[in-house]
C-alpha positions as CSV (number, residue, x, y, z in Angstrom):
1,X,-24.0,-3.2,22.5
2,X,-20.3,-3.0,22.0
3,X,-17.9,-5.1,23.7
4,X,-15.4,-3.4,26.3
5,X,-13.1,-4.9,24.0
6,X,-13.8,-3.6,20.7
7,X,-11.9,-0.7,19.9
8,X,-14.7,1.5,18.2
9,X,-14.0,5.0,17.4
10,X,-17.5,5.4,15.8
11,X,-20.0,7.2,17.9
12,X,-22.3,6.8,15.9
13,X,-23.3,2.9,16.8
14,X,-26.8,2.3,16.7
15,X,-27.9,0.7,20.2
16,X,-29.5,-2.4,18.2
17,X,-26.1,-3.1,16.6
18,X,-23.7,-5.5,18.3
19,X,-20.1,-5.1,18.0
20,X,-18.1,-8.3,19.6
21,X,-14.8,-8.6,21.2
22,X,-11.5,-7.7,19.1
23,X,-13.0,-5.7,16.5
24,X,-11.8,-2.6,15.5
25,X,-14.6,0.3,14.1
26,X,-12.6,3.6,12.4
27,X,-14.7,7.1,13.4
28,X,-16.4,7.8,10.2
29,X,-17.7,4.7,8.7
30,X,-21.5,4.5,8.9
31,X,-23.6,1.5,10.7
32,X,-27.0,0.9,10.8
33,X,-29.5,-0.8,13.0
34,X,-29.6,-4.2,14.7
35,X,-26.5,-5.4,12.8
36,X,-24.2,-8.4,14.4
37,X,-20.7,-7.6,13.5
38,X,-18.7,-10.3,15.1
39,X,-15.7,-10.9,16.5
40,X,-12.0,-9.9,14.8
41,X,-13.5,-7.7,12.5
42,X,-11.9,-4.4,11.1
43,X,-14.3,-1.7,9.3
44,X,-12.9,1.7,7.7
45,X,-13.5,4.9,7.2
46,X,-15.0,5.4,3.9
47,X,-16.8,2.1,4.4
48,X,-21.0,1.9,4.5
49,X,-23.0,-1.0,6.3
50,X,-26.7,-1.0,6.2
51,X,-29.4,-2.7,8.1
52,X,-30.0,-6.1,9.4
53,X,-26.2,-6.8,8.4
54,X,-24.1,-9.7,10.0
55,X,-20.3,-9.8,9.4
56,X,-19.0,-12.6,10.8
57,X,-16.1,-13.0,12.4
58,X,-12.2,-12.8,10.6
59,X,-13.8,-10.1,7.7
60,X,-12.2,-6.4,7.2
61,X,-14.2,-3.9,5.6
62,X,-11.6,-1.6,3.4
63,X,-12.5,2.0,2.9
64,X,-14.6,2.0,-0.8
65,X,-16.9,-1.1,0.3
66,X,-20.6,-0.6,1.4
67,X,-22.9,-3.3,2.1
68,X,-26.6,-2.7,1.9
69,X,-29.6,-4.1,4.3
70,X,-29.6,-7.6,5.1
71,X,-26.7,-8.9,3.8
72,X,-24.8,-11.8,5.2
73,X,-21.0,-11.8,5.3
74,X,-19.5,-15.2,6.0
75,X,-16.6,-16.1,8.5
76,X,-12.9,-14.9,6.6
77,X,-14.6,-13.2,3.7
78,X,-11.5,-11.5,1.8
79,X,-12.8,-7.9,0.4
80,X,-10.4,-6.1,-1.9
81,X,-10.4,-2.5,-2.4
82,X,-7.0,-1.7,-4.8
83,X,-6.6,-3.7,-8.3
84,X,-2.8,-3.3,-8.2
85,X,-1.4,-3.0,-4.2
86,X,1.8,-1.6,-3.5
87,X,3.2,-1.2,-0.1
88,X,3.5,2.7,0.8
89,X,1.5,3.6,-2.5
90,X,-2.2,4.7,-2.3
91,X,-4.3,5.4,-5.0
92,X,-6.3,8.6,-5.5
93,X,-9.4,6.5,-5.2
94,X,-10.0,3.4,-3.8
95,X,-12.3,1.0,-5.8
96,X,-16.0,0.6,-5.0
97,X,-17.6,-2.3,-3.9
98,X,-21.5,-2.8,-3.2
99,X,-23.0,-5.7,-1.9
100,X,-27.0,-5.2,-2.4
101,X,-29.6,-5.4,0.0
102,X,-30.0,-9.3,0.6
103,X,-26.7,-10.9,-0.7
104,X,-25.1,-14.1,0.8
105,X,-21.4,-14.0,0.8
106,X,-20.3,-17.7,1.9
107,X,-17.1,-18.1,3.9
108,X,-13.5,-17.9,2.9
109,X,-14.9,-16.4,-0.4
110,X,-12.5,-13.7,-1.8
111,X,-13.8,-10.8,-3.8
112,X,-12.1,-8.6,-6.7
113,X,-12.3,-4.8,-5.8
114,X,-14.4,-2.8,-8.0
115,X,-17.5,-5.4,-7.9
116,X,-21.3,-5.3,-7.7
117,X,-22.8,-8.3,-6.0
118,X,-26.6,-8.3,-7.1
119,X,-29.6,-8.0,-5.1
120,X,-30.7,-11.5,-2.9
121,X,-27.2,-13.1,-4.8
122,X,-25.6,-15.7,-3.2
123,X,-21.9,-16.5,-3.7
124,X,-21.0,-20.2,-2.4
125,X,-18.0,-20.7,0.3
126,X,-14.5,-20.6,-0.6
127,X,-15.6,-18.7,-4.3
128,X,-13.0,-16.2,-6.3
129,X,-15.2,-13.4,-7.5
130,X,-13.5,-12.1,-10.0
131,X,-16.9,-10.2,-11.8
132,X,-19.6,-8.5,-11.0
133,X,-23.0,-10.9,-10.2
134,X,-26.5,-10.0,-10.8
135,X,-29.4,-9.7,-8.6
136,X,-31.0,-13.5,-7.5
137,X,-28.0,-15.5,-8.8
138,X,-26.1,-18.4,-6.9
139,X,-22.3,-18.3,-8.3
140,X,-19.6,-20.7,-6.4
141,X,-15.9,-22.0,-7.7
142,X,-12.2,-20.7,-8.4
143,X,-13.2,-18.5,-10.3
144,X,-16.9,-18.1,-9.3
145,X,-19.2,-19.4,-12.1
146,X,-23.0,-19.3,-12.5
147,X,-24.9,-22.2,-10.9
148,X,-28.2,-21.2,-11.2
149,X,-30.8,-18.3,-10.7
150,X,-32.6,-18.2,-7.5
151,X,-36.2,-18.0,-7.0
């Protein structure tokens, strides 16, 4: 389902994906199935989202960024996809960023480009990731630090 007032170029949505009100979807980023991808949310080109994804609302995807299956991505997430911005200057390559399959990204978190967050990793609310986190780990704080490891 998309919204009558999402602008989605993509047409490529799968039918169990929702896309809500005010979002905007670029023509080639890829979506998969039964996502929810909520409200005031902006999603690139170069950008991949796998299954069983929810973006909640206030998140833009930048080109460089994929998401793998059944990830969660809290309200106002911050993804970052150029180390050293400069208005009107683009690099040759933006910066990768995978979120694996099962990650937890809590709200208002804000995430360095360039980053791998690990397999079933959860990152608290309102974190700084400013390094990469591996698989089954709970990191929270300014900067995100290692709590514990998850089970």
């Amino acid at each position: 389902m998309i919204h009558p007032l999402a602008d989605c170029k993509n047409k490529n949505i799968p039918e169990s994906t929702n896309i809500w009100q005010f979002c905007v979807v670029f023509k080639k980023c890829k979506i998969g199935e039964n996502c929810n991808i909520c409200a005031h949310v902006l999603i690139e080109n170069d950008v991949i989202i796998g299954n069983n994804v929810t973006i909640k609302s206030g998140v833009q995807v930048w080109d460089g960024i994929e998401i793998e299956d059944n990830v969660f991505i809290g309200p106002n997430v911050t993804l970052n996809n150029d180390l050293y911005p400069r208005s009107k200057q683009y690099p040759e390559k933006f910066e990768r960023t995978i979120i694996k399959a099962g990650a937890t990204v809590g709200s208002g978190s804000i995430l360095l480009p360039g980053l791998t967050i690990g397999k079933n990793a959860m990152i608290g609310a309102g974190s700084i990731v400013t390094k990469s986190i591996p698989d089954n780990q709970l990191w929270y704080g300014n900067p995100a630090k290692f709590i514990k490891t998850l089970e």
